[in-house]
N, C-alpha and C positions, 0 to 999 in steps of 0.2 A: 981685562976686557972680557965681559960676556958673551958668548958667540954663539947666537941667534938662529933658530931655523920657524917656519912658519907652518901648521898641517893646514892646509885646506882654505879655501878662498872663498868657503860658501857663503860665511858671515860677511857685510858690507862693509864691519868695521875693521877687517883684517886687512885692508888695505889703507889705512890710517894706519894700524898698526907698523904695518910695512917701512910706510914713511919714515913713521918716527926710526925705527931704526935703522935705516940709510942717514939720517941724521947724524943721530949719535954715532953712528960710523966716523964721522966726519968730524964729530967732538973726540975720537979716541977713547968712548964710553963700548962699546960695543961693535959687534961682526956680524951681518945678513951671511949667513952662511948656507942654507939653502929651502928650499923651498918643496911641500908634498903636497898634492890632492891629486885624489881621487878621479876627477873630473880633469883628462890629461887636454882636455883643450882648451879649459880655463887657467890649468899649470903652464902651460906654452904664454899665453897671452901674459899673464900676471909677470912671466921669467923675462917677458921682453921689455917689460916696463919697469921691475924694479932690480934686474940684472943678478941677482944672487947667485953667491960662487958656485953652487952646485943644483940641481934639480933631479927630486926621485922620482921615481915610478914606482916604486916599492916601499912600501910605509916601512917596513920592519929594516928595508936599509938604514933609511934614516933612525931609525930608534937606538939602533944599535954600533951609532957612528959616533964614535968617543972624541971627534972634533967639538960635536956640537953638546954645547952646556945646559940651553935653557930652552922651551918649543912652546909658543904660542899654540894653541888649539884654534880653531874660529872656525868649525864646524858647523851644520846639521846638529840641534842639541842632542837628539836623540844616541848619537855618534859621540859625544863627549867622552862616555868612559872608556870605550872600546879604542880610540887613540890615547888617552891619560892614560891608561894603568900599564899600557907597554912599555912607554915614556918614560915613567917612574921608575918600574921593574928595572929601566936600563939606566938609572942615574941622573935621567933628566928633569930638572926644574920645570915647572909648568905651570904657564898663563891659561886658564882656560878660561873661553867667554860664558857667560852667563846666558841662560840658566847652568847651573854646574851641574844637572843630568835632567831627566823626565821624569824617575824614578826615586824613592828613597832609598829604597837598595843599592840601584848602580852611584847616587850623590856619597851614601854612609861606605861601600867600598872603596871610592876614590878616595877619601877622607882615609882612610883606615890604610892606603896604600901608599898614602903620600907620606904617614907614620912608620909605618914598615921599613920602608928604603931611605927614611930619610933624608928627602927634598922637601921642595917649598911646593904647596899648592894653592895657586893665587886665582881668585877669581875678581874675571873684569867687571868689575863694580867701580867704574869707572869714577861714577859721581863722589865718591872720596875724595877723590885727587883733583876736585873742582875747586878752584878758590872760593868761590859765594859757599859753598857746600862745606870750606874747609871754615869759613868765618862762623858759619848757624852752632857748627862743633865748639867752636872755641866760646861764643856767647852765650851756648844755651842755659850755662849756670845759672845767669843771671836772671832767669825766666823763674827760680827756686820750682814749685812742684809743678808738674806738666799734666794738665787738663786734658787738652783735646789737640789734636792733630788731624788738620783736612789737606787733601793731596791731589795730586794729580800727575798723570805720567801718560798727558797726548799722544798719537802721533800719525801720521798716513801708513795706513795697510802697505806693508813691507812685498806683500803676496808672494810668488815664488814657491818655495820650500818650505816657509813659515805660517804658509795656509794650511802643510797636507800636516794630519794628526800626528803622523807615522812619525815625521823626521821633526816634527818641531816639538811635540808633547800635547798641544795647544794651540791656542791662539794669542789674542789680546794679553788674555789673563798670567799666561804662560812668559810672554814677551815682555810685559811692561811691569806688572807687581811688584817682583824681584828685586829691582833697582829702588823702588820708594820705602820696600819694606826692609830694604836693608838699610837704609838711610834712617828709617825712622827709628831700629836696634842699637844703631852706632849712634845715633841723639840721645836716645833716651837708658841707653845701658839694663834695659828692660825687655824682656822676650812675648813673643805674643802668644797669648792665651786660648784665644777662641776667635773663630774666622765666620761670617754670615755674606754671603754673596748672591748678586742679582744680575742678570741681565736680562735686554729686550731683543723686541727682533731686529738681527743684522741689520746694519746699514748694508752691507755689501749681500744680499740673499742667496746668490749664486755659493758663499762658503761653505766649508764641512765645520767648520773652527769657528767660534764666540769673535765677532770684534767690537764687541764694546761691551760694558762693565761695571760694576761698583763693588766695593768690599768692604764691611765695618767689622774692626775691628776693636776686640779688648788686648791690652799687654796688662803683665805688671803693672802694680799699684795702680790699677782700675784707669788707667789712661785708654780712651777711647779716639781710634783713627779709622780715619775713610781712603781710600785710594779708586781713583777712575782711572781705568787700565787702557779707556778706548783706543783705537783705532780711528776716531771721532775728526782726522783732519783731512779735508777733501785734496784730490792729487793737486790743483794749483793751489794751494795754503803756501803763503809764501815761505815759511821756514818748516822744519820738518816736525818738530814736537814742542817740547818742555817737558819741565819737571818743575812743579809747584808744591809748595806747603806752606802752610800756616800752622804756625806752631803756639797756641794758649796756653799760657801759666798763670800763673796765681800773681806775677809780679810785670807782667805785660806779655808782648806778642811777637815773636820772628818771622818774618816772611822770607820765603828763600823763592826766586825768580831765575832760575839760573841760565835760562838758554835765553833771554831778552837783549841779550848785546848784539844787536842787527842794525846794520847802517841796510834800507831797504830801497831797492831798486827797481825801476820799470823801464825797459827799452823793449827789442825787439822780443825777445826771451820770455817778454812776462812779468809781471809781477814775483820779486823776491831777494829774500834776507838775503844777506851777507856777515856771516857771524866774524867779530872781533873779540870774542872773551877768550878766556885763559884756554891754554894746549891740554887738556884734562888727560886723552891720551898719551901723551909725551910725559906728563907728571907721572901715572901709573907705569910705565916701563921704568922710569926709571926708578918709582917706589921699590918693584919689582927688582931690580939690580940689585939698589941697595939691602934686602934681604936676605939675597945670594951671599953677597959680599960679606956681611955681619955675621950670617948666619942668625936669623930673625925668623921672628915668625910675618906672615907679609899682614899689611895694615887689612886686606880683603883676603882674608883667610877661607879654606877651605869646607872647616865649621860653619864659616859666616855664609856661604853659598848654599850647604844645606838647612841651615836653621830660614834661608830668604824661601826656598821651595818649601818648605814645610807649609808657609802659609800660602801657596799658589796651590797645594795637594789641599791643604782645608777646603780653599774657595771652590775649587774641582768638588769635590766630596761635600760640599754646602750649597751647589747650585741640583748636583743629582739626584740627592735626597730632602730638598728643600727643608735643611734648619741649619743652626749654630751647630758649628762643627767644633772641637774641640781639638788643638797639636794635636794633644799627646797619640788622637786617634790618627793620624797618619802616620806615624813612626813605626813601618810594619816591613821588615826584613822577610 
């Protein structure tokens, strides 16, 4: 059994997180074993609802607490490395949510620290462990050479903490990229080349942060992909995003749809989905176990986190100096 503790509640998905593993608790997969942030009266609230054995006030208690095996991160991005590398230093396995830093520096030390001490560092790149997402993997051969790739990764301004530069890195661009552009690496077994990016003005004007987007990309063997990063869904949209791609080969075409399983409702509340597709979260922890357990490398690896920022720092670096940004130019220690 894996025995679980959680840093930080700032992310929304860390309470999904949670779930799943009071779950597995309950399968005899795994231990909620305690609970840290920052934010001691969001750690109260959170302790009362998902009851974990123990609650710190002290990060470094918990780093240094040889009950616990494995720590989700679900911070403030900005705050990624500076919870992971103490984590690791002290033996613990680590989920960490995406983006896996702000920084190429602080992404390439985590990477570099989770080799040192010899843990797993997994990043929540959830959409792997999506079944539609797991089926486009398994198909895609059959597409033989891959043309063009157009994308999409909607969703409603999150606001909060994810607006202010400081803690989130970003905006739109920052938040959504990440996830399509790792998706389209793990499809295409192909790395990207050069990054071109646009935006207009805010939807939301009042922001310091980009929320909306485009980005055209080259990879390997001249495959050409777009991703729109917006923030583009107004707050009553009845579900909260998607992830879209069309995916052009030489021998036909994949669409992947993944967040469209919505039986949709209207009563008092409003207009809105009701999602019934696959537990995407619940598959990734338990990818995650199984890693532990094998001693594996995890299927969303730590490299895979910083090769997904590398083209979020192009797009950054190609909206500033308006041209085709090149990787290799953001790989700067």
């Amino acid at each position: 059994m894996i025995r679980f503790a959680i840093v930080s509640f700032a992310h929304m998905h860390a309470y999904s997180y949670a779930r799943v593993i009071k779950e597995l608790e309950a399968e005899g997969l795994a231990s909620l074993e305690g609970f840290y942030d920052d934010d001691f009266d969001r750690l109260n609230r959170v302790s009362e609802i998902y009851k974990p054995k123990r609650i710190y006030r002290d990060f470094y208690s918990l780093a240094e607490d040889k009950s616990i095996d494995a720590v989700i991160v679900a911070s403030e991005n900005s705050k990624h490395k500076s919870f992971s590398v103490p984590l690791m230093r002290a033996g613990k396995h680590v989920l960490v949510e995406k983006p896996i830093a702000t920084t190429y520096r602080d992404g390439y030390e985590m990477v570099e620290e989770a080799k040192r001490n010899n843990v797993k560092l997994q990043i929540a790149f959830v959409m792997r462990y999506h079944d539609a997402s797991i089926e486009i993997k398994r198909r895609i051969s059959s597409l033989g050479r891959i043309y063009a790739i157009t994308s999409t990764n909607h969703g409603k301004n999150p606001m909060d903490w994810f607006v202010d530069p400081e803690l989130a890195g970003g905006g739109a661009f920052m938040d959504h990229i990440v996830h399509v552009a790792d998706l389209i690496r793990w499809y295409t077994n192909k790395e990207f080349v050069e990054v071109t990016a646009f935006t207009a003005r805010n939807l939301n004007e009042s922001l310091k942060v980009e929320d909306n987007g485009l980005i055209i990309a080259r990879l390997e063997d001249d495959i050409i992909a777009s991703i729109d990063c917006s923030w583009s869904r107004p707050p009553k949209w009845p579900v909260w995003g998607d992830v879209y791609m069309r995916i052009l080969g030489e021998r036909g075409v994949l669409v992947l749809d993944a967040f469209n399983q919505n039986i949709y409702l209207s009563d008092g509340e409003g207009f809105r989905g009701v999602y019934f597709g696959p537990d995407a979260d619940k598959n990734m922890i338990l990818g995650f176990i199984e890693a532990i357990k094998k001693d594996q490398e995890p299927v969303a690896s730590g490299l895979d986190g910083l090769r997904a920022l590398e083209v979020v720092l192009a797009a950054y670096k190609s909206l500033r100096e308006k041209r085709t940004v090149k990787i290799e130019e953001v790989r700067s220690l």
